[in-house]
KOLSEZA-815007 format. One record per residue (C-alpha): x, y, z; residue in three letters. Coordinates in steps of 0.1 Angstrom, whole numbers, plus 5000, padded with zeros to 4 digits. Example, Ala and Ser with C-alpha at 12.3 -4.5 7.8 and 13.67 -1.06 7.14 Angstrom:
<recs>
512349555078ala;513749895071ser;
</recs>
This chain:
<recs>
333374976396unk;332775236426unk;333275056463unk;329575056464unk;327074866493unk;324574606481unk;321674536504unk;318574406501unk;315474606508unk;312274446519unk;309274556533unk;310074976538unk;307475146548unk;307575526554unk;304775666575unk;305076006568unk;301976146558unk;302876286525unk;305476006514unk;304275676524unk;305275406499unk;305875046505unk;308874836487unk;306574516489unk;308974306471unk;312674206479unk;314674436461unk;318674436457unk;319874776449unk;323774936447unk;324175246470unk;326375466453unk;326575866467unk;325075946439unk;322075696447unk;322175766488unk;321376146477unk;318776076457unk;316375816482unk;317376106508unk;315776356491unk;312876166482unk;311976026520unk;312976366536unk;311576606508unk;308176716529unk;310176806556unk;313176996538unk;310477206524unk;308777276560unk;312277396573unk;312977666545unk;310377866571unk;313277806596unk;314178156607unk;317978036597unk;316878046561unk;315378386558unk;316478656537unk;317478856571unk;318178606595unk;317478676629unk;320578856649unk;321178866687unk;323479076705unk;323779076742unk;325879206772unk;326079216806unk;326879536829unk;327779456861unk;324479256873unk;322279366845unk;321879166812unk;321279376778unk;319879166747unk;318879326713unk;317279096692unk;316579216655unk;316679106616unk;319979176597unk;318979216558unk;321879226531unk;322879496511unk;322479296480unk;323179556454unk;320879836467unk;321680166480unk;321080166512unk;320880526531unk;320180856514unk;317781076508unk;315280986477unk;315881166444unk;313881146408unk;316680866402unk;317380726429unk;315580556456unk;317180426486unk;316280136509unk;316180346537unk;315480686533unk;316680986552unk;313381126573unk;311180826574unk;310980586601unk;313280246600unk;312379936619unk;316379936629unk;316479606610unk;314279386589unk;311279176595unk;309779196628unk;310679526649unk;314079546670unk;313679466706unk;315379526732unk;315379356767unk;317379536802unk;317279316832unk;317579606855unk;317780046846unk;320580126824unk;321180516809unk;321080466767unk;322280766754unk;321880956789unk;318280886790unk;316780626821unk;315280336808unk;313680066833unk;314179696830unk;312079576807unk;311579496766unk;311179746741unk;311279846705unk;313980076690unk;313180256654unk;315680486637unk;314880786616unk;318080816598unk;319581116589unk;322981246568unk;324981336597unk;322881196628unk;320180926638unk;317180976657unk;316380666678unk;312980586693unk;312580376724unk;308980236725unk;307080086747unk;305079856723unk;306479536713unk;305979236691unk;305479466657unk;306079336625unk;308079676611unk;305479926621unk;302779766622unk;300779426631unk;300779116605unk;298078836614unk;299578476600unk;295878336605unk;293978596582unk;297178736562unk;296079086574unk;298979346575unk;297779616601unk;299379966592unk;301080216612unk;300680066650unk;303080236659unk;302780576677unk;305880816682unk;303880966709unk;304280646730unk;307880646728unk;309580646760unk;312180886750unk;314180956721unk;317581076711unk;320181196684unk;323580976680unk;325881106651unk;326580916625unk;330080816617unk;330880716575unk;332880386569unk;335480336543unk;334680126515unk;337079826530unk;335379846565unk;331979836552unk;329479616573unk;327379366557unk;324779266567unk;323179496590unk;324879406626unk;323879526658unk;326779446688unk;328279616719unk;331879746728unk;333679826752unk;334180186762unk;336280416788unk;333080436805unk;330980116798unk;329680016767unk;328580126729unk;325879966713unk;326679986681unk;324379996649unk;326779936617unk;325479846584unk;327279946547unk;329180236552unk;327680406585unk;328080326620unk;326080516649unk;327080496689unk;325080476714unk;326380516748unk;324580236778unk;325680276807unk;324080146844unk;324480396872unk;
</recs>
């Protein structure tokens, strides 16, 4: 026989409001692991299923990359989906359809919009940009990106999702707001260096820093510096 425990159980209430139950009469049971896994999974099953909205368990779990440059702090916060068997960058044909197409506007991650926060003026790219938060979309392209720096924050892609009415809000997102935008080449990964998932993260440079955006096979640069 198993090393087992054998207690007696008298009297357990649990109060949780979806699992009360009562053992009114002494009982003796045999823990085994087996048996241990089992009673946890029945006292505690109401909650596991409340965490599975944990952002940890999403399908593109949250991502944060951060720096600091001198006395100013840099974070990016965004959503870094999986490749998961789809193609992933290209330009749409009658066969095939890519995740993210060539011309059409990216959220520069998954779920809500890309952010990111400065703590004081940095140069991204060559282009001023004052302390402050702010979403970044790419339009991707073969041989370059095009990366929009917006003003308006807490988007849900490109546009607005209410969690009260489970209203999805379209297009919220205007170009013409954009602070400024630029063009960063693109740069195509061998097959052993591909990234996965989608990861955002900042390196060193001979000037200052890259932030760079890496995901499959392609990797864009772009240049932060503070003056």
């Amino acid at each position: 026989m198993p090393h087992a425990l054998s207690v007696y159980l008298a009297g357990v209430q649990n109060t949780t409001t979806n699992n009360q139950f009562m053992l009114s009469m002494p009982l003796r049971f045999v823990f085994t692991p087996v048996s241990i896994i089992a009673l946890v999974l029945i006292i505690t099953g109401q909650d596991v299923a409340a965490q599975d909205l944990h952002p940890s368990r999403r399908l593109s779990p949250i991502g944060i990359a951060r720096t600091h440059i001198g006395d100013t702090y840099i974070k990016v916060t965004y959503g870094r989906p999986y490749v998961r068997d789809r193609e992933i960058f290209g330009a749409d044909t009658d066969s095939t359809t890519f995740l993210v197409p060539f011309g059409r506007i990216w959220r520069m991650g998954a779920s809500e919009a890309t952010e990111i926060t400065v703590t004081g003026p940095v140069m991204l790219a060559g282009n001023r940009l004052e302390a402050g938060t702010y979403s970044m979309f790419v339009e991707p392209g073969a041989a370059s990106w095009v990366i929009h720096v917006s003003p308006q924050v807490g988007l849900d892609g490109t546009g607005i999702f209410n969690a009260e009415t489970g209203e999805f809000t379209s297009d919220v997102y205007q170009q013409d707001e954009d602070v400024f935008s630029f063009t960063a080449p693109t740069r195509v990964l061998s097959e052993d260096d591909a990234v996965d998932p989608f990861t955002i993260s900042f390196a060193e440079s001979e000037d200052g820093f890259n932030m760079v955006l890496a995901w499959d096979q392609i990797e864009v640069r772009v240049p932060v510096r503070v003056e």
